[in-house]
Residue frames as a rotation matrix with the C-alpha (Angstrom) as fourth column:
UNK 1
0.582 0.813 0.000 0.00
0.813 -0.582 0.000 0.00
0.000 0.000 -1.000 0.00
UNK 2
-0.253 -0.817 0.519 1.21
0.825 -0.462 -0.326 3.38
0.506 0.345 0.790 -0.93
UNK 3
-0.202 0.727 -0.657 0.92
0.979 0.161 -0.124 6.20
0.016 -0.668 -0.744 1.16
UNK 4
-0.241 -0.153 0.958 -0.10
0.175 -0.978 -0.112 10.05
0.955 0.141 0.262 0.36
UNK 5
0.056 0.354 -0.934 -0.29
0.975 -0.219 -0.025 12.21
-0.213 -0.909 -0.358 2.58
UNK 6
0.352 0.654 0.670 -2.19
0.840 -0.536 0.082 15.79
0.413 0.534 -0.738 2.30
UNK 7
-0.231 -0.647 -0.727 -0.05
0.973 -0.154 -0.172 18.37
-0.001 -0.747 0.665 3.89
UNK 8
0.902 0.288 0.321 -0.66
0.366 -0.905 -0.217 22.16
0.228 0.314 -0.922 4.65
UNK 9
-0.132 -0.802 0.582 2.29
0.811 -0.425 -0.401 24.55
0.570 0.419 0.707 3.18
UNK 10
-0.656 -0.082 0.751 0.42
0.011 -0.995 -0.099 27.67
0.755 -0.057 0.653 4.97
UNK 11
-0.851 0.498 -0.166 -1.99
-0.067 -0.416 -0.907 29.00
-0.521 -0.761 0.387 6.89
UNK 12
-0.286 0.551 0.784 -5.46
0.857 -0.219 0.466 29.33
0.429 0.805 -0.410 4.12
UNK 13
-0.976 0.120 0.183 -6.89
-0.094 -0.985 0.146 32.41
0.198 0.126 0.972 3.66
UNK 14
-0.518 0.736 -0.435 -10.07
0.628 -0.017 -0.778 33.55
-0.580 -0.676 -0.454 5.14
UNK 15
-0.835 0.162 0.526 -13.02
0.342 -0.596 0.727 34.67
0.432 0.787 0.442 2.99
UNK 16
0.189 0.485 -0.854 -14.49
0.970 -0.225 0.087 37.42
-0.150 -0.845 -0.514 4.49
UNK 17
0.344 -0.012 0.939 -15.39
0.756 -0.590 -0.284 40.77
0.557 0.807 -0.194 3.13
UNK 18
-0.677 -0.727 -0.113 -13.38
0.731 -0.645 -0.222 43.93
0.089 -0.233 0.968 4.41
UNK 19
0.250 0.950 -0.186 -15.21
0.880 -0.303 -0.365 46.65
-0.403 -0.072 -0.912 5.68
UNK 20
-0.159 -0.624 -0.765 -12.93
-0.126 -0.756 0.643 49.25
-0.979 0.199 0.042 4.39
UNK 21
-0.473 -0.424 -0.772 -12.04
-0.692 -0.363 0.624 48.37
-0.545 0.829 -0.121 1.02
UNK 22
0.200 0.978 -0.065 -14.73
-0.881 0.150 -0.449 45.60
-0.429 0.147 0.891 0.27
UNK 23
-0.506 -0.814 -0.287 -12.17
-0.829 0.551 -0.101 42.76
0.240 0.186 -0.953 -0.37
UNK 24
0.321 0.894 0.312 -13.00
-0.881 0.161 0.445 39.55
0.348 -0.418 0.839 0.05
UNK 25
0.361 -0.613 -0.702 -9.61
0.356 0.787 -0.504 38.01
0.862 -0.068 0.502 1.48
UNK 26
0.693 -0.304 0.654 -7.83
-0.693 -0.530 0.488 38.24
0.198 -0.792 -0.578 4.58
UNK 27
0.477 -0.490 -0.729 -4.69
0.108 0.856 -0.505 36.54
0.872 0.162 0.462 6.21
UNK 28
0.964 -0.025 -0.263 -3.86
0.259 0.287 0.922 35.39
0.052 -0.958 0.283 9.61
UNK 29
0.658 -0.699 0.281 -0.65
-0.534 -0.695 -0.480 36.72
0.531 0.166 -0.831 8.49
UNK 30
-0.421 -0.833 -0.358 2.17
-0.215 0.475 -0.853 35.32
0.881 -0.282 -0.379 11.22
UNK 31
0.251 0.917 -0.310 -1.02
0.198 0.265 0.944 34.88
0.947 -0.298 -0.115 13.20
UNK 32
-0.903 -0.351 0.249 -1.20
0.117 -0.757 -0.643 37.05
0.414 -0.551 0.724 16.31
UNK 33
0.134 0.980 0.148 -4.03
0.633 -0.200 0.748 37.47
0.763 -0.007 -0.647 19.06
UNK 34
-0.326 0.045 0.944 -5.07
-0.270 -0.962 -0.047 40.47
0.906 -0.271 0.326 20.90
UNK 35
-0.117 0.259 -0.959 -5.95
0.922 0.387 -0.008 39.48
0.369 -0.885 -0.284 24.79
UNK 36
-0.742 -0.478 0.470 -7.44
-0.006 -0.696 -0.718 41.98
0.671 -0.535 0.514 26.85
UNK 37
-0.231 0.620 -0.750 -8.97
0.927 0.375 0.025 41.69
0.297 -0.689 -0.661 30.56
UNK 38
-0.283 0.393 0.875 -11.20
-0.497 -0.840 0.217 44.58
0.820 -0.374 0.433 32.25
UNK 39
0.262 0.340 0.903 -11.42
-0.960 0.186 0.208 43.45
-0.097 -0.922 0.375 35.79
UNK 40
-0.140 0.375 0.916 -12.46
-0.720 0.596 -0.354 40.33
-0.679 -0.710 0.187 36.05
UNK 41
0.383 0.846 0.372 -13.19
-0.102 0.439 -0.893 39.63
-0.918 0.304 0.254 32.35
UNK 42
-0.528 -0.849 0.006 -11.55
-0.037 0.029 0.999 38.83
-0.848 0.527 -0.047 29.48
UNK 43
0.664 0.706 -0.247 -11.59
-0.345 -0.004 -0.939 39.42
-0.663 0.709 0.240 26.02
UNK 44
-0.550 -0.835 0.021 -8.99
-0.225 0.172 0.959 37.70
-0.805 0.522 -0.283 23.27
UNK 45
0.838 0.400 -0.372 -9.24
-0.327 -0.178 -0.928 37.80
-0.437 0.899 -0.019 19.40
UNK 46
-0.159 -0.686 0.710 -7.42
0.873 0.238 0.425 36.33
-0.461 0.687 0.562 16.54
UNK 47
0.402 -0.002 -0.916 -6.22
-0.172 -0.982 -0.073 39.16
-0.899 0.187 -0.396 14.10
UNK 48
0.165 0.493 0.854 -6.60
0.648 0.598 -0.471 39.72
-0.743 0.631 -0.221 10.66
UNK 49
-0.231 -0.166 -0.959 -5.47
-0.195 -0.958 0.212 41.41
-0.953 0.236 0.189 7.78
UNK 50
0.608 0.746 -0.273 -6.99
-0.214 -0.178 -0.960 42.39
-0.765 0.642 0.052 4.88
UNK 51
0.273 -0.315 0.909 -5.24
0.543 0.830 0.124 41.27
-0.794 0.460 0.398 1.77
UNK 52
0.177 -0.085 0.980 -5.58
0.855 -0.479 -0.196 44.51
0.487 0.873 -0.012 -0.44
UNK 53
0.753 0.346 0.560 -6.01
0.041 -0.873 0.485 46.94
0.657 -0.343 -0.672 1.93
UNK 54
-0.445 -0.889 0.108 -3.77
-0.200 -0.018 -0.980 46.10
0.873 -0.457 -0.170 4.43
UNK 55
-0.210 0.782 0.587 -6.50
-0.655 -0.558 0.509 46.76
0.726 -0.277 0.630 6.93
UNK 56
-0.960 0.118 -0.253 -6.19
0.249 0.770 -0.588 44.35
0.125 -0.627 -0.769 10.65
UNK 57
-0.125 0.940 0.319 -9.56
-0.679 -0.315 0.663 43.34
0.724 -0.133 0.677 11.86
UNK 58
-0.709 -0.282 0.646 -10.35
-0.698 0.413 -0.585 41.18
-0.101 -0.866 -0.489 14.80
UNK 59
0.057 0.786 -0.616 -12.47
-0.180 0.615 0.768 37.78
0.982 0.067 0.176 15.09
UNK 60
0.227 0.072 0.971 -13.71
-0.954 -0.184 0.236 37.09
0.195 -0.980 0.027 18.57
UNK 61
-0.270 -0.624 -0.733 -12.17
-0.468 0.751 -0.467 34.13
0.842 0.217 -0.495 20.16
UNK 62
-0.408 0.468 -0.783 -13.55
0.884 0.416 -0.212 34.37
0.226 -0.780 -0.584 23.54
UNK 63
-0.552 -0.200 0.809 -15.91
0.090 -0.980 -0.180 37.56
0.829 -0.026 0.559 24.74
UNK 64
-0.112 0.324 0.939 -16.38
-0.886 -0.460 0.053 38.73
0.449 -0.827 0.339 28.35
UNK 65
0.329 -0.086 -0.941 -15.21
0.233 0.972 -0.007 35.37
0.915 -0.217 0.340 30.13
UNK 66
0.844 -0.236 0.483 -14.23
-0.523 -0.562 0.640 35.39
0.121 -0.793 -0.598 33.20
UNK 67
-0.297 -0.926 -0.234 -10.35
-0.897 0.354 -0.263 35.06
0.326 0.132 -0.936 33.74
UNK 68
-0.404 -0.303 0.863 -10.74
-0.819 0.540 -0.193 32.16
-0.408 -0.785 -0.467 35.79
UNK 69
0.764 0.505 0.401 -12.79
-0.012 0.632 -0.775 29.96
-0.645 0.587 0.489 33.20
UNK 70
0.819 -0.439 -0.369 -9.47
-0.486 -0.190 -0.853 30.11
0.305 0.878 -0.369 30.96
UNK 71
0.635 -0.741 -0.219 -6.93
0.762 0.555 0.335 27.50
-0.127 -0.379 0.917 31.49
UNK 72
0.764 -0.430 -0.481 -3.66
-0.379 -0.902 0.206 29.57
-0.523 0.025 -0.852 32.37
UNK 73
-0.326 -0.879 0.349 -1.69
0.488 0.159 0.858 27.38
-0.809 0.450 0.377 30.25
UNK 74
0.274 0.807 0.524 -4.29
0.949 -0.137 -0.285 28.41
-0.158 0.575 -0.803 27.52
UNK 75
0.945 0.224 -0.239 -4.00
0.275 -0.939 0.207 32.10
-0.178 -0.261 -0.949 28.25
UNK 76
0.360 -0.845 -0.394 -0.22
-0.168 -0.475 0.864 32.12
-0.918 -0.245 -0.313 28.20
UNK 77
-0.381 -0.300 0.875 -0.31
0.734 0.478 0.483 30.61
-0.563 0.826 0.038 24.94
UNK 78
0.720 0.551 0.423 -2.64
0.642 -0.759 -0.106 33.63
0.263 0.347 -0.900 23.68
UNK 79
0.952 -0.175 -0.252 -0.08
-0.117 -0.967 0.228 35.80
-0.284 -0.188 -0.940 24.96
UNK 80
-0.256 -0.962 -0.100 2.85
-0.140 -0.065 0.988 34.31
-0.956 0.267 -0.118 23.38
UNK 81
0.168 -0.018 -0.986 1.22
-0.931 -0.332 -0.153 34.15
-0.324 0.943 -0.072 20.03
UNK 82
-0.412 -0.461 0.786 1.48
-0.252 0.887 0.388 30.32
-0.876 -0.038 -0.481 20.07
UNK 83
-0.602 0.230 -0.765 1.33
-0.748 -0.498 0.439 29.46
-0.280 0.836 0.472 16.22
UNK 84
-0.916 0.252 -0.311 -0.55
-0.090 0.628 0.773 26.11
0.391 0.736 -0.553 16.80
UNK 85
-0.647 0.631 -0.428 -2.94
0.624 0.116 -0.772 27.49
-0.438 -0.767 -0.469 18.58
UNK 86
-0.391 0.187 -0.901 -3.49
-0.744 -0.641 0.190 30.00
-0.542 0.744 0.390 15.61
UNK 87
-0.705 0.241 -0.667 -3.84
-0.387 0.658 0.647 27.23
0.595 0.714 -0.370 13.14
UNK 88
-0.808 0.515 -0.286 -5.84
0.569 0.807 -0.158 25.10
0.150 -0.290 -0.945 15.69
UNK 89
-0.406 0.752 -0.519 -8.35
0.326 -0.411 -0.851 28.02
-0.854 -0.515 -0.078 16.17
UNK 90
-0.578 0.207 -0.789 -8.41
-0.757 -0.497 0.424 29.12
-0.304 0.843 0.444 12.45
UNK 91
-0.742 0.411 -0.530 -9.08
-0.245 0.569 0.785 25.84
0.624 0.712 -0.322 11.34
UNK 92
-0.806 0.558 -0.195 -11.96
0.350 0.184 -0.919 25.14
-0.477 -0.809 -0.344 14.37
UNK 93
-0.837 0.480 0.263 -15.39
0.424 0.265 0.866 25.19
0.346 0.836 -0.426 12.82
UNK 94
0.252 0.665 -0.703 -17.23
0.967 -0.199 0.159 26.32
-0.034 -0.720 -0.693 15.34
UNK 95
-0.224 -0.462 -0.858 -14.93
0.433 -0.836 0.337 29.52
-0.873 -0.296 0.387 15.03
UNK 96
-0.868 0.163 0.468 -15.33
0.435 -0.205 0.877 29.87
0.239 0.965 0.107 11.16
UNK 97
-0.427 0.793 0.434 -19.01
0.663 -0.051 0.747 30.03
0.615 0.607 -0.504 11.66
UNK 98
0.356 0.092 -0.930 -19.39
0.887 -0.345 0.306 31.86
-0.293 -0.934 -0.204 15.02
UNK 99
-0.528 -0.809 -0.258 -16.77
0.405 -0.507 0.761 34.81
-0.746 0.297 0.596 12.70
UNK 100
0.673 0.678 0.296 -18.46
0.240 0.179 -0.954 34.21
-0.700 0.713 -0.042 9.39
UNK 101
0.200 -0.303 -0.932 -16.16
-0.743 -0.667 0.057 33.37
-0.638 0.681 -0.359 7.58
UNK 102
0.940 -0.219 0.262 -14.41
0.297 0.904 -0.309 30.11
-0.169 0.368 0.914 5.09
UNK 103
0.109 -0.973 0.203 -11.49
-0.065 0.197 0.978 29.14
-0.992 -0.120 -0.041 4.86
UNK 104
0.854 -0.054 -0.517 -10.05
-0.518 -0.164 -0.839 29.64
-0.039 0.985 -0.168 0.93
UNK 105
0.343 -0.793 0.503 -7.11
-0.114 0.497 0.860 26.75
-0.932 -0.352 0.080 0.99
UNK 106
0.823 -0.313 0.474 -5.90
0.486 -0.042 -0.873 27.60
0.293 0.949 0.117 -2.84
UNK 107
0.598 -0.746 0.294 -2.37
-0.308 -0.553 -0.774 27.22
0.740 0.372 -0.561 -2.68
UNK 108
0.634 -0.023 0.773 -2.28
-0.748 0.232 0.621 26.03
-0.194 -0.972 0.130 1.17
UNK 109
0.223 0.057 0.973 -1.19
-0.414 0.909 0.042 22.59
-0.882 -0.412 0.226 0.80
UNK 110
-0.257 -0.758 -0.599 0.67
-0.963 0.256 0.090 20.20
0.085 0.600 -0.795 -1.03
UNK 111
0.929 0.181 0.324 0.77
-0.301 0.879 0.370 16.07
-0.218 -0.441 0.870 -1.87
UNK 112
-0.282 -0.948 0.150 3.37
-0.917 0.312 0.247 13.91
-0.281 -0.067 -0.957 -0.82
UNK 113
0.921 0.384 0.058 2.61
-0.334 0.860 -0.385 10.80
-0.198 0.335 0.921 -3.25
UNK 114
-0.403 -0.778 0.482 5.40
-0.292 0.608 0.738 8.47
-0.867 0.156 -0.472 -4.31
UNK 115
-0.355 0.051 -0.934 5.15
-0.917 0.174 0.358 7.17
0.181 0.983 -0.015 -7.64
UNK 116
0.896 0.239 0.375 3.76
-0.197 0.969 -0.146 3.89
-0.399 0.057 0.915 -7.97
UNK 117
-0.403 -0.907 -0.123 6.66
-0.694 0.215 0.687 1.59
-0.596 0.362 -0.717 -8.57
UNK 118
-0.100 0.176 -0.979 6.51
-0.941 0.304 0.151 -0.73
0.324 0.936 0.135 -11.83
UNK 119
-0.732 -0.562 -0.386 7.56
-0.372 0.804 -0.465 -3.40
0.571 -0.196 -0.797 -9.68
UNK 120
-0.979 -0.203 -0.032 5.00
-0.183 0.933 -0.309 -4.15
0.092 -0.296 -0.951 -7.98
UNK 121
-0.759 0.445 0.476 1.90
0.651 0.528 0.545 -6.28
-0.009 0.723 -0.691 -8.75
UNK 122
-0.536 0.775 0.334 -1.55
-0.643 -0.631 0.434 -4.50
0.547 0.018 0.837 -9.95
UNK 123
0.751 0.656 0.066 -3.88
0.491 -0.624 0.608 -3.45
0.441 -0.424 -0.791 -8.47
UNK 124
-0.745 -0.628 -0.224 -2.07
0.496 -0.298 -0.816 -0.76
0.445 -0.719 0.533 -6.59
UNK 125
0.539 0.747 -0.388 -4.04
0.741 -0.202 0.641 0.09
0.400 -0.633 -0.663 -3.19
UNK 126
-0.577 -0.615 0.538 -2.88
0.220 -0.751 -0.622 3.72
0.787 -0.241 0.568 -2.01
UNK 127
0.282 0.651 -0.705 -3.74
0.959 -0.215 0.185 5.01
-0.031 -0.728 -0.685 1.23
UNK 128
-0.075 0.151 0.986 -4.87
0.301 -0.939 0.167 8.93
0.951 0.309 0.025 1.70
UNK 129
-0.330 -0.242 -0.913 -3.45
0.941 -0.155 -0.299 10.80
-0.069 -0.958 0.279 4.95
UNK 130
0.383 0.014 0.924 -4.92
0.106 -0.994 -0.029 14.35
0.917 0.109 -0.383 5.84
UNK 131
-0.632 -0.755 -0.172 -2.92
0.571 -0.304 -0.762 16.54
0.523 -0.580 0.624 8.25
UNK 132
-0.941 0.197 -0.276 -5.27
-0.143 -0.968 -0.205 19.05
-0.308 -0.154 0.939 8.02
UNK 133
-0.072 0.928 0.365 -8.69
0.443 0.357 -0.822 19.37
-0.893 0.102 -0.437 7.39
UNK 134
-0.850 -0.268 -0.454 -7.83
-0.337 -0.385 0.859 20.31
-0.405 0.883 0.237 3.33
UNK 135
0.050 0.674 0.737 -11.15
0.178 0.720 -0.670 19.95
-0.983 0.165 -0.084 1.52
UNK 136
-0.472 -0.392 -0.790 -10.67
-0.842 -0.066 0.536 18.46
-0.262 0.918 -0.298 -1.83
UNK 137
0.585 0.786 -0.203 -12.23
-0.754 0.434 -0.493 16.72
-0.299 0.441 0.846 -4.34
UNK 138
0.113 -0.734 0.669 -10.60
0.005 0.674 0.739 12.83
-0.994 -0.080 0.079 -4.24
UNK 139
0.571 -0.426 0.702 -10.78
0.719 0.673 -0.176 12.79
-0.397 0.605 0.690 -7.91
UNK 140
0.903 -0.048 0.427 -9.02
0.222 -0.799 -0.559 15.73
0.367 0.600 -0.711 -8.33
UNK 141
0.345 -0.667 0.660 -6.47
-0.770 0.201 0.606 14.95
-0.536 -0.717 -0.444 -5.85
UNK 142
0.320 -0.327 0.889 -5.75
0.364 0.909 0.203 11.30
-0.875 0.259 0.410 -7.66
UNK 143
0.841 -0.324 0.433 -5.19
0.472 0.049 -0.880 12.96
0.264 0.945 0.194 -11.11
UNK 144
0.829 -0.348 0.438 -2.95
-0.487 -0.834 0.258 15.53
0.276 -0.428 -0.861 -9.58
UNK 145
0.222 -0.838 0.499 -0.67
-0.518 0.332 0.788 12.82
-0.826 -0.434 -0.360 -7.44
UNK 146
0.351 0.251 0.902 -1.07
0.352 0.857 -0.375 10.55
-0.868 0.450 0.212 -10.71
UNK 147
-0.698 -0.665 -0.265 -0.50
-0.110 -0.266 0.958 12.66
-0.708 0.698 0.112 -13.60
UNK 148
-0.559 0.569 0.602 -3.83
0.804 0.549 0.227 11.34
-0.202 0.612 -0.765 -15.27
UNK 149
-0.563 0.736 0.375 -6.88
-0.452 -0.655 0.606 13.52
0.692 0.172 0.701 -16.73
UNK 150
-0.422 0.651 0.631 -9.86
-0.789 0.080 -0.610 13.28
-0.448 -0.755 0.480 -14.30
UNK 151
0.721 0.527 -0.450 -11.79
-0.666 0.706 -0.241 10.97
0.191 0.473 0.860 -17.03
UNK 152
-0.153 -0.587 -0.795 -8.68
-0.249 0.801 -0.544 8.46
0.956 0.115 -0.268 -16.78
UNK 153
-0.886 -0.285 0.365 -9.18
-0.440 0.272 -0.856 8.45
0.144 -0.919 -0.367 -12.81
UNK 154
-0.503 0.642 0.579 -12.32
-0.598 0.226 -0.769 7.67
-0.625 -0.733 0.270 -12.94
UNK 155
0.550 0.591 -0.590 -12.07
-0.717 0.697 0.030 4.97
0.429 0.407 0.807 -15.05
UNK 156
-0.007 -0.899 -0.438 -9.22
-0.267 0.424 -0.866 3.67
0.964 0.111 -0.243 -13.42
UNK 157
-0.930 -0.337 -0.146 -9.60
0.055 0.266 -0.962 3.65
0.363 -0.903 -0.229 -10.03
UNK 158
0.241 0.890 -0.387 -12.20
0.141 0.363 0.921 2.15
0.960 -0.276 -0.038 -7.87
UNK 159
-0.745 -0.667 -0.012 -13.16
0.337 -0.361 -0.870 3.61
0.575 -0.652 0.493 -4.60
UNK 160
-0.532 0.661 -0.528 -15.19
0.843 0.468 -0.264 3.58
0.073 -0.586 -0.807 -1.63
UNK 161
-0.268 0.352 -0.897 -15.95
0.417 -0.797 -0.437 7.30
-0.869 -0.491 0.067 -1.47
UNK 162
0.564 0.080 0.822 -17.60
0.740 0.392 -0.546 8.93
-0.366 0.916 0.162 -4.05
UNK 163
-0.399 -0.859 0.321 -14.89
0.912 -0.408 0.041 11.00
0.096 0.310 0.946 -6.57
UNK 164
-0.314 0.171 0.934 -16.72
0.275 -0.925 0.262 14.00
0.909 0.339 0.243 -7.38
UNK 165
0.921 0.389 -0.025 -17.65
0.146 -0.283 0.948 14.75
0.362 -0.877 -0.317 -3.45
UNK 166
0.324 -0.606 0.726 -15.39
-0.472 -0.769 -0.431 17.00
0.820 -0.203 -0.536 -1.30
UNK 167
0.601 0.226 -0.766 -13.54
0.575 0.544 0.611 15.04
0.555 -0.808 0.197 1.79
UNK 168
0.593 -0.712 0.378 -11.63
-0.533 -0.698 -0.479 16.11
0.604 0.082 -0.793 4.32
UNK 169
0.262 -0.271 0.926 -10.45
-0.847 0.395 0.355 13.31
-0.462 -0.878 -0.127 6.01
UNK 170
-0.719 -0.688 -0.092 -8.03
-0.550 0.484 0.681 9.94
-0.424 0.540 -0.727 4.86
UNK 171
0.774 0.518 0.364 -9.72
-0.305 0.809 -0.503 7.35
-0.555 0.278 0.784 2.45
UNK 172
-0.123 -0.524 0.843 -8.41
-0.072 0.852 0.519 4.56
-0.990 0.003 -0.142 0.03
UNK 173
0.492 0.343 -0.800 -8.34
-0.793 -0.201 -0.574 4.10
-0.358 0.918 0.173 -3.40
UNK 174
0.174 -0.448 0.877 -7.13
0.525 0.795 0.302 0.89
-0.833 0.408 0.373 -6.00
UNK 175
0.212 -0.013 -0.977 -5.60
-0.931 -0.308 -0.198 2.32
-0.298 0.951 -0.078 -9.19
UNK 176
0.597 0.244 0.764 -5.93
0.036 0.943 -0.330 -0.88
-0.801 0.224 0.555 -11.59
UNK 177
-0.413 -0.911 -0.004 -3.72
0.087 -0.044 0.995 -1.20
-0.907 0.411 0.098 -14.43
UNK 178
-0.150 0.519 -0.841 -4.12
-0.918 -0.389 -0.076 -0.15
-0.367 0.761 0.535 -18.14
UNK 179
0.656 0.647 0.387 -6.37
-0.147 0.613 -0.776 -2.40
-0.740 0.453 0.498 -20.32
């Protein structure tokens, strides 16, 4: 079994329209959040910049908590700017939609495929690793590590999920050998 695996090169970009300049990118940039407590309460944001404009904006991350409801490892990680806590809050769904925004992963992310070697027998059975939650379309992903047109993958290869639906998580695939 061969094994890809779906990797992310970046952060993705956030689509989400600027109120300034009416863009409709933004980037987490070296990804940076804003913490600030009034008494008792805390506020902390993830920060954003506009893409054309230039133009930071804030997404709420937690508002009017009390301090004590925040783990303090948590908290110190918000104040050092910890970058997998960026990534682990950008890519959090609950945050996307709570923000309003999506996530725009053109360009993000890369596959590590090996060739199939000649050597050994057909069927080859490949297995599909995501790091990340990268949604992509599997047959567009198989021509891509493959080298094939989309029509060749999907005569060629036979697979539990269907091609033309978006996943974001590992599956399998058999590429069969030419007729």
């Amino acid at each position: 079994m061969l094994p890809w695996v779906v990797r992310r090169t970046r952060l993705p970009l956030l689509s989400t329209r600027c109120v300034a300049c009416l863009s409709e990118s933004a980037t987490t940039g070296e990804g940076r959040f804003r913490v600030n407590a009034q008494g008792k309460l805390l506020d902390v944001w993830l920060l954003v910049r506009c893409v054309s404009c230039d133009r930071t904006s804030k997404l709420t991350v937690h508002e009017r908590v009390p301090v004590r409801t925040v783990e303090p490892a948590r908290l110190d990680r918000y104040h050092t700017n910890d970058p997998e806590l960026v990534a682990a809050t950008l890519l959090d769904p609950a945050f996307a939609r709570r923000n309003r925004f999506t996530l725009d992963w053109s360009g993000s992310w890369r596959l590590d495929a090996p060739p199939p070697r000649l050597d050994e027998p057909w069927p080859v059975r490949v297995e599909v690793v995501f790091e990340d939650p990268v949604p992509v379309r599997p047959d567009r992903l198989i021509a891509r590590g493959l080298g094939l047109s989309r029509n060749e993958v999907r005569r060629r290869i036979k697979c539990d999920n269907p091609l033309r639906r978006t996943v974001i998580t590992g599956f399998t695939f058999t590429l069969m050998a030419v007729d």
